[in-house]
N, C-alpha and C positions, 0 to 999 in steps of 0.2 A: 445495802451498804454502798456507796459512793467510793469509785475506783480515784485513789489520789494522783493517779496519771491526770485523769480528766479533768480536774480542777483546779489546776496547776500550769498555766502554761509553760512558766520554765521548766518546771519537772516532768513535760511531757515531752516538750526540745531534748532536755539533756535524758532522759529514758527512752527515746527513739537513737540519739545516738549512740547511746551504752547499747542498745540491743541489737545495733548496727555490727558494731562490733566482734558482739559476740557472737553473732549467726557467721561473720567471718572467719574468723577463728575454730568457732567451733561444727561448722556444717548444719547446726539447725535450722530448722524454719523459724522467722521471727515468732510466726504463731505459737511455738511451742516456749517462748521466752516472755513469762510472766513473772510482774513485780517477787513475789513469794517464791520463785524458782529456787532451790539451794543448790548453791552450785555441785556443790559433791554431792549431794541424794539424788537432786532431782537429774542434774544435766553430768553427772559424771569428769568433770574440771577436776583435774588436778592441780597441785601446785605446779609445775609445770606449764602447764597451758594458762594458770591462770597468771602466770607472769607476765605472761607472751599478753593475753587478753590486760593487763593494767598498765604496760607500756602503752600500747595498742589508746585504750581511752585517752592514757597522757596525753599522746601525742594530738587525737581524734581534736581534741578541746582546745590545744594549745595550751596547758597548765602549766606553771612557773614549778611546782612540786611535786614530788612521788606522791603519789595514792597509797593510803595504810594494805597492810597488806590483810587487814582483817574482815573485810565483809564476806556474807555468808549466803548473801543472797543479790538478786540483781536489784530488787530496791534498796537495800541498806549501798550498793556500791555507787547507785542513782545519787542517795545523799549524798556520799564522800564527795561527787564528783561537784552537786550544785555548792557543797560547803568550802573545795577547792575552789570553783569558779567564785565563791564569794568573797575569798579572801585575796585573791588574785585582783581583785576590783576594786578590794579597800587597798592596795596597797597602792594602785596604781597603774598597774597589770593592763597593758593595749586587753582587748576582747577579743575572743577568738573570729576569726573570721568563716563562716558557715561554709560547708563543706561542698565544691560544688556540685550538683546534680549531675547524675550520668548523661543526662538531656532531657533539654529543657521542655520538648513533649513527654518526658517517659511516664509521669504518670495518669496523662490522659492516654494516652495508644495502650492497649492493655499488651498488645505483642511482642512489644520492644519493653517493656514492664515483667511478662512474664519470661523472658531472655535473660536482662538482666538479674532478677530475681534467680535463676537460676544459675547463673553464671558465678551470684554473688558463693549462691553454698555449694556449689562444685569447686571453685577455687581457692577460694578462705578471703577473696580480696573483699575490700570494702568498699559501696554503692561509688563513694567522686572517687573511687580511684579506677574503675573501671568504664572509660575513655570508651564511646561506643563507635570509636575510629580505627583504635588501637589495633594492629596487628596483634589478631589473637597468639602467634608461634614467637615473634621476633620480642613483642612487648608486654603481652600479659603472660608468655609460657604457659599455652591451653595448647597442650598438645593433641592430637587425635581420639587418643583412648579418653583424656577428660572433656572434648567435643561431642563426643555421640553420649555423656551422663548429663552435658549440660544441653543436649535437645530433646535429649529423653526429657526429662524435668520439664523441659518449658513446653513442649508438647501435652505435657499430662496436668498442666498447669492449664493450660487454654482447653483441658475439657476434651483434646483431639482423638479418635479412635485410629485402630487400624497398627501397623508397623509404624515407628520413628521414619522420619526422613531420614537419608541419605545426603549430611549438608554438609561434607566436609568440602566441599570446593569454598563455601563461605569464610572470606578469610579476616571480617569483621564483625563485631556486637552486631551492629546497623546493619551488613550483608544476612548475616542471619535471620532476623527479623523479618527482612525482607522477604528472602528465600522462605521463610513459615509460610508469610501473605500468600505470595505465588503458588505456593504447592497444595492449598489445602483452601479456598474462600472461605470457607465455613469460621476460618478465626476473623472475616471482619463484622460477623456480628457477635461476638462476645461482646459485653456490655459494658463490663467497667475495667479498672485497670486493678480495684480490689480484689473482685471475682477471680480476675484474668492470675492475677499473681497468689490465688489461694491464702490470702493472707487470716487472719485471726477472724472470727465471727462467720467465714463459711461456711459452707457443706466441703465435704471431702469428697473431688470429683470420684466417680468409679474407675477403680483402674482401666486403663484401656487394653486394647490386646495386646500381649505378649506380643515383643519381635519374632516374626518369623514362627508365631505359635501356631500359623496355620501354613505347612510348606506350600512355596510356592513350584511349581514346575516347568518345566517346558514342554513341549508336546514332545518329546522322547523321554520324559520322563524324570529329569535330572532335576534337583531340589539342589535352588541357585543361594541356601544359606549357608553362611559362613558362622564361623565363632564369633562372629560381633553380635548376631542379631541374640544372640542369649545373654547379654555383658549389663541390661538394662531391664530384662523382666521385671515388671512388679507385681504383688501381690500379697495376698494377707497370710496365704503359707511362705514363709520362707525357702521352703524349700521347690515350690511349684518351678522355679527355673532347672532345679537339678533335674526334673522327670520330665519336662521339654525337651535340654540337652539330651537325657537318656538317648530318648527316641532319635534324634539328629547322630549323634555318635555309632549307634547301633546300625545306621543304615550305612554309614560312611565303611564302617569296619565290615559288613557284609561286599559289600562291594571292592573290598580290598585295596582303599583311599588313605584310610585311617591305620598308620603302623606304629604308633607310637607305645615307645613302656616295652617293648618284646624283651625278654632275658635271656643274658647271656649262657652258657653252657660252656664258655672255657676261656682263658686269656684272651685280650682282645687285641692283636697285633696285626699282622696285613691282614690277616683273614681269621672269620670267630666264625663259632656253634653258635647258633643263636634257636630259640624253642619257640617257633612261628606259633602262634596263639589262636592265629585266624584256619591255619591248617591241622592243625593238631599233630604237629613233627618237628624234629629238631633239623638245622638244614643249616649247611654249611654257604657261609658269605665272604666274596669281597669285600673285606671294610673300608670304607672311605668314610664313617662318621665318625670317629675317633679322635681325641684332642690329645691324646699320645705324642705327640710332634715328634719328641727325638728316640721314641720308643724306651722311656725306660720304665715306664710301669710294669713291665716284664724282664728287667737287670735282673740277674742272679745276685749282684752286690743290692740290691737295693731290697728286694725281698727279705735276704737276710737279715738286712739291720730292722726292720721291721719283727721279725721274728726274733731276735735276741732282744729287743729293747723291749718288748711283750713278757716277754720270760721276765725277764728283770722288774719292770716297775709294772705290772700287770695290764690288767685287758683295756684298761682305761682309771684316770683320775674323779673322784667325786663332786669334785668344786671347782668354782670360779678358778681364774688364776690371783685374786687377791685371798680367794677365803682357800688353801689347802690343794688348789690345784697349778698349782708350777712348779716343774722338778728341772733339774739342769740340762734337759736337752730342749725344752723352751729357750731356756735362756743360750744355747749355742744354738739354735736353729735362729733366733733374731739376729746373733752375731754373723752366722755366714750370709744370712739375707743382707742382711746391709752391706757386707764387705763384697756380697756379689754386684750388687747397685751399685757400690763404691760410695755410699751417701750414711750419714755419721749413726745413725741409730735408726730401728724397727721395732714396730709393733705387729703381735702374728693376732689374728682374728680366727672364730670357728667355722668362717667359710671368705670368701669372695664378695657375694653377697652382703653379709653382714659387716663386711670391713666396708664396701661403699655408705652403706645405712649409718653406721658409727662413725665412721671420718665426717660424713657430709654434717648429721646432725649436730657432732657438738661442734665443728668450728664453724657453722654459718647458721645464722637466726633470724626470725623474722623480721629485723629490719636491715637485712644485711641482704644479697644479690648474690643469683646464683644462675652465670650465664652457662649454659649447655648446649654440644651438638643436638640433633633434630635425631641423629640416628644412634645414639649411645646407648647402654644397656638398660634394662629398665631397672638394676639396681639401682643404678645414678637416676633414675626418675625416682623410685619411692624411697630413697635418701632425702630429694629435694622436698617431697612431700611432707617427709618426716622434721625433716627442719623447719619446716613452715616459712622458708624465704620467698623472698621477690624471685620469683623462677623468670628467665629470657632464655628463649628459644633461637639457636642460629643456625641460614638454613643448611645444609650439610658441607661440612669441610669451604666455607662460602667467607674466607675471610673479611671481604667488604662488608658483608652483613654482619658479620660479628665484633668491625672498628665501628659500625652505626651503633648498633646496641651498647658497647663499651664508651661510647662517645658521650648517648644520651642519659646511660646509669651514673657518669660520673659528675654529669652537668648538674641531675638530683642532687649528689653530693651527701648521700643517706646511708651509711652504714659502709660495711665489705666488700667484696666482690671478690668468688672464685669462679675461675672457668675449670668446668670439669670436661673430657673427653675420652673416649677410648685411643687408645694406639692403637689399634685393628680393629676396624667395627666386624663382630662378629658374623654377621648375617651379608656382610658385601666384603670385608678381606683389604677394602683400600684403608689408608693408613690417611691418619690426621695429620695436616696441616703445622709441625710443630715448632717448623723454625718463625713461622708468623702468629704463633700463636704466644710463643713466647715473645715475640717481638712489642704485641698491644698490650701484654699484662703489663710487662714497662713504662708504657707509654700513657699507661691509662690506670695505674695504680693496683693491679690486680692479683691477686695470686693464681697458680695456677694447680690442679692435681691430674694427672695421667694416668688410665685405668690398663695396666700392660696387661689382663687375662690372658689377649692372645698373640702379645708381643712377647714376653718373657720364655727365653729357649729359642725364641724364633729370630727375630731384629739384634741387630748390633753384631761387630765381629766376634765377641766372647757369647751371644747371645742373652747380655743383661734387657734387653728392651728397647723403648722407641726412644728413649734420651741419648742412648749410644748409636741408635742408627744414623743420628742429624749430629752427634759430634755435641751434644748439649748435655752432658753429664755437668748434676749442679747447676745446671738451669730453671730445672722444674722443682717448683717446692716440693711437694710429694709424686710420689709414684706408688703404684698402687697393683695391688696382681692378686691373684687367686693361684694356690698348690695343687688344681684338682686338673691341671692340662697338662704342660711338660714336666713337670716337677713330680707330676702321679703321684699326689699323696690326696691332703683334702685342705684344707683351712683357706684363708685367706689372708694378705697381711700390706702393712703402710710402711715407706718407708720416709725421711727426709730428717731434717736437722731434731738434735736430740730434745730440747725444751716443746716442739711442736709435738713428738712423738709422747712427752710424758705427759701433757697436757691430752691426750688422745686415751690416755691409759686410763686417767680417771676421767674423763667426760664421757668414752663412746661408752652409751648402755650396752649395746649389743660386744664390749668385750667387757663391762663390769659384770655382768648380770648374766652370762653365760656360759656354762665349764666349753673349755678348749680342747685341742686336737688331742688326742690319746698320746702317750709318749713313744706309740710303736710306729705311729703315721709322722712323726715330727723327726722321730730316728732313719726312715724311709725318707723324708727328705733332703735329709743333710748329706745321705746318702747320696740322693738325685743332683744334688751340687757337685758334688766330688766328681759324678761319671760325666755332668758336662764341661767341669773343668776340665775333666783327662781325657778326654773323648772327645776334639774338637771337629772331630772327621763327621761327628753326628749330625751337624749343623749343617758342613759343610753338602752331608748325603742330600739331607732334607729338601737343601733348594735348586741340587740337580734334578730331584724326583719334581719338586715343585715347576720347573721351569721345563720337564720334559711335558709332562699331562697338559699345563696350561699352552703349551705350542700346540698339539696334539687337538686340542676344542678350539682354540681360537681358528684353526687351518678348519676344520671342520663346521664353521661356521656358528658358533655358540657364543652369546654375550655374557663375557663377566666381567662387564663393567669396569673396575677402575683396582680390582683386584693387584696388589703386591704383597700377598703372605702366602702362607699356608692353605686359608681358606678360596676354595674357588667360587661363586655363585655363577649358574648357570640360571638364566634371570628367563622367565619364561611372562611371565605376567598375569595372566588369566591362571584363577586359583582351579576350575575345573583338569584344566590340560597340565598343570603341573603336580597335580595328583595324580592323573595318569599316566603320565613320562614314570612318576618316581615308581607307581605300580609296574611298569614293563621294565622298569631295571631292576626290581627285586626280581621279577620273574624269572630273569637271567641270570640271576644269583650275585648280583652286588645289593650292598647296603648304604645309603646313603639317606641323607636330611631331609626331607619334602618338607617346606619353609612356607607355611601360609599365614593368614591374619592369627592370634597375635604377635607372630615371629616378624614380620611386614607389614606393609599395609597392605589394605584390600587393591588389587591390579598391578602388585609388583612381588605376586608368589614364584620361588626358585627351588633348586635344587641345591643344597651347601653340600661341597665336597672338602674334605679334610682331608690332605695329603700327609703323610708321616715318614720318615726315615727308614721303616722296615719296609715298604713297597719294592718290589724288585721290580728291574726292566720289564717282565712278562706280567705282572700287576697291570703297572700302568698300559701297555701294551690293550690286555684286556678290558680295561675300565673304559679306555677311549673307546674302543668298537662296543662294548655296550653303552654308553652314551648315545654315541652315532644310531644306534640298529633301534632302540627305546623312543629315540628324536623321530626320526622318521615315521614308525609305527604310527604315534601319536599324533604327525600334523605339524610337532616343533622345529623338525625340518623339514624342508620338501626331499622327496624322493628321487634320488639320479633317475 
């Protein structure tokens, strides 16, 4: 039987771009996008995505009309599209003009072909939109974590054995590319740029080795991988990466590197029982990892309202909050949230997490822009993901580069633009840029959201967040937090003008489609309002404690960076030495973060310490000299 791609050349133009499309969208290999594909059997498209994918064509063809929303397969959608461009022709309709090439070698060079290719289904963009100039961070928003899946790819594309390169210095398509040539000769005989890019009619190369599936050492013995080299395993068990990891975790945790998960044993206030896993004993700590800020997840008032409101509407709710799950202390926990913000309406989410995923997805869409710090949470990254927008990367708190990117998304002139941000980057503690941040959303048409997790209790003189610490209440369209830090309860929630928040109610999935905070954790928090209202001395403890510890390391000779919260990083940068810093201060009986890749990137691992209001002078007192006495041991300081 004769493929009607083939004998057809317009239906094989417009079927190479319909499948353009869809491997964008949808992360497939072209190869796996055949005429007969259905979209819901075969390839899993939802209505949903496949909206996103029929704009997407529209626009690919330049077509004067919507697309029926009925095809069912990628050749019946082939037709719609040649029977659109048909009648776009008889009317009169300019032709669309061809889309242009990534570069105009790409498909003879099979390495900058297999880059490409990979780049295309790691990011969802389409083949001319991906500029092989383009600043991968600032203009296509390819962050690090989605750089090392698109070298993996194009690495196993070109057939290469051994571990992925290491090409994050490559800061373009074309750099990369290059950087393949350089590191490996063996890709300048690959042969074709078909081969090279595995496309339809190949072999399927053999996978290559597992990152890091054979440790590498030092002659002292030290196995120099980190959690990246397991982020890219392939193979044909699925699970062959978890029992790789196994082994790498096992060894970390034998060595007493790995502290991560350990359980508590009693309230977690300056100091906790915690039940050492690695010792087989329970052992009392200075806590410094704590997101407690104004210590009230151990209020007596606040306990209780948690225990009577248990009592009363029981252990928890069965449903959504549209289907049987809202009872009236939802509906006053969004009232004192807002009237704490001082911003007209809230929506409360079932975590932190989930309110970035839900804000981001329903108000920004695939043809709309979503410019983001470089160092923000990764909720705010797989929100952006989940939206499937135009992601730009800007470089951290680096205003000029975030007026360049805002400059050139507007000159497009294609869709929205929000700029999302932390008000305390969690991992470094300095604080976003906000009075310029809001300055270019003005200037350049944008909205803006502010993620307070670990501004809220902390910043501003009531401790509402980073809008009150710059004096910009009612500046920022949304402001955004998580329950589960100062407020010690758990959910998440958005707050800003009322018609945007109700729109949020029925768009975010992750608040339609998932039961909400129990009514005894929502009674605990309203709770937690009241004691920072009436309790302003909390606040005020906090950034004595804060401002005594951060003299104390700074005199002592520790970098933490650009720190003004709560959170201090003590920034060591080599991921082996600051495993073993954080190992000699457990030894001495403090507890604190040991912060490596994926908390950081790889060469900028620290120590996060979290200062709280319940710390007494002789806390801090002690936390410094073990600091100091752990530093030294390990090489982080020199020795007097």
């Amino acid at each position: 039987m004769t493929n009607p791609v083939s004998t057809h050349p317009d239906t094989a133009r417009v079927h190479d771009g319909v499948v353009e499309v869809i491997a964008a969208r949808t992360l497939y290999d072209v190869g796996h996008l055949r005429p007969e594909s259905h979209f819901e059997a075969d390839l899993g498209i939802d209505s949903v995505i496949m909206e996103s994918v029929l704009l997407s064509v529209r626009e690919h063809f330049a077509l004067s009309a919507e697309l029926p929303a009925g095809p069912a397969t990628i050749g019946e959608l082939v037709d719609a599209v040649r029977a659109a461009l048909a009648a776009d022709a008889g009317s009169g309709a300019p032709a669309p003009a061809p889309a242009p090439a990534a570069t105009d070698a790409g498909a003879a060079d099979p390495v900058t072909e297999a880059v490409v290719a990979a780049a295309m289904r790691q990011t969802q963009y389409q083949r001319h939109q991906l500029d092989l100039d383009a600043d991968l961070e600032g203009e296509l928003g390819v962050d690090s974590v989605v750089l090392t899946s698109v070298v993996a790819e194009a690495t196993e594309r070109l057939g290469l054995t051994g571990p992925a390169p290491d090409l994050a210095g490559a800061t373009t398509l074309r750099a990369l590319a290059d950087a393949l040539r350089a590191c490996d000769p063996a890709v300048r005989n690959t042969a074709t740029g078909a081969e090279a890019a595995g496309g339809a009619g190949t072999d399927t190369p053999e996978p290559r080795r597992a990152p890091g599936s054979v440790p590498g050492a030092d002659p002292d013995g030290w196995d120099h991988r980190s959690m990246k080299d397991f982020t890219e395993q392939r193979d044909p068990d699925l699970f062959a990466k978890t029992r790789s990891f196994a082994g790498y975790l096992r060894s970390r945790e034998k060595d007493r590197l790995y502290w991560y998960g350990m359980p508590l044993h009693s309230k977690c206030g300056n100091r906790a029982v915690i039940f050492d896993e690695l010792e087989g004993r329970k052992r009392e700590f200075l806590m410094f990892a704590s997101n407690n800020y104004l210590g009230l997840a151990n209020h007596p008032g606040v306990i209780e309202a948690v225990v009577d409101a248990t009592r009363t509407y029981g252990a928890t709710h069965t449903g959504s909050r549209f289907i049987g799950g809202t009872n009236m202390l939802h509906k006053e926990l969004e009232r004192r949230l807002a009237a704490f913000k001082q911003r007209p309406a809230c929506i409360v989410y079932p975590g932190g997490y989930s309110a970035n995923l839900g804000a981001i997805s329903a108000l920004v869409k695939s043809y709309d822009t979503l410019v983001v710090d470089r160092l923000n949470h990764m909720s705010i990254v797989d929100g952006a993901r989940l939206s499937g927008a135009v992601r730009k990367i800007y470089r951290h708190n680096d205003m000029a580069d975030l007026e360049r990117i805002l400059s050139r998304s507007a000159a497009e002139g294609t869709g929205g633009r929000l700029i999302v941000a932390d008000g305390v980057f969690s991992m470094h503690g300095d604080v976003c840029d906000l009075p310029e941040i809001v300055r270019l959303a003005k200037e350049y048409d944008a909205r803006v959201m502010i993620d307070d997790a670990h501004s809220t209790g902390v910043l501003g003189v009531r401790g509402s967040g980073t809008a009150e610490h710059f004096g910009l209440k009612g500046e920022v369209d949304l402001e955004l937090g998580t329950m589960s830090k100062t407020l010690a309860g758990m959910g998440g929630f958005v707050v800003g003008e009322e018609e945007v928040v109700e729109y949020l109610r029925y768009y975010s999935n992750s608040y339609v489609f998932a039961a909400n905070i129990p009514a005894g954790v929502a009674a605990g928090l309203i709770a937690a309002i009241d004691v920072i209202e009436a309790e302003p001395e909390r606040l005020k403890r906090l950034w004595t404690n804060i401002g005594t510890l951060r003299g104390r390391l700074l005199e002592a000779g520790f970098d933490l960076e650009h720190s003004e919260s709560a959170i201090l990083p003590i920034v060591i940068g080599d991921e082996r030495r600051a495993m073993e810093m954080g190992r000699a201060v457990r030894a001495r009986g403090l507890f604190c973060q040991t912060v490596v890749y994926p908390g950081v990137p790889l060469g900028d691992a620290r120590l996060r310490v979290s200062v709280t209001c319940e710390h007494t002078p002789q806390d801090l007192d002690l936390a410094a000299e073990i600091f100091v006495d752990a530093a030294r041991e390990t090489g982080v300081l020199p020795t007097p």
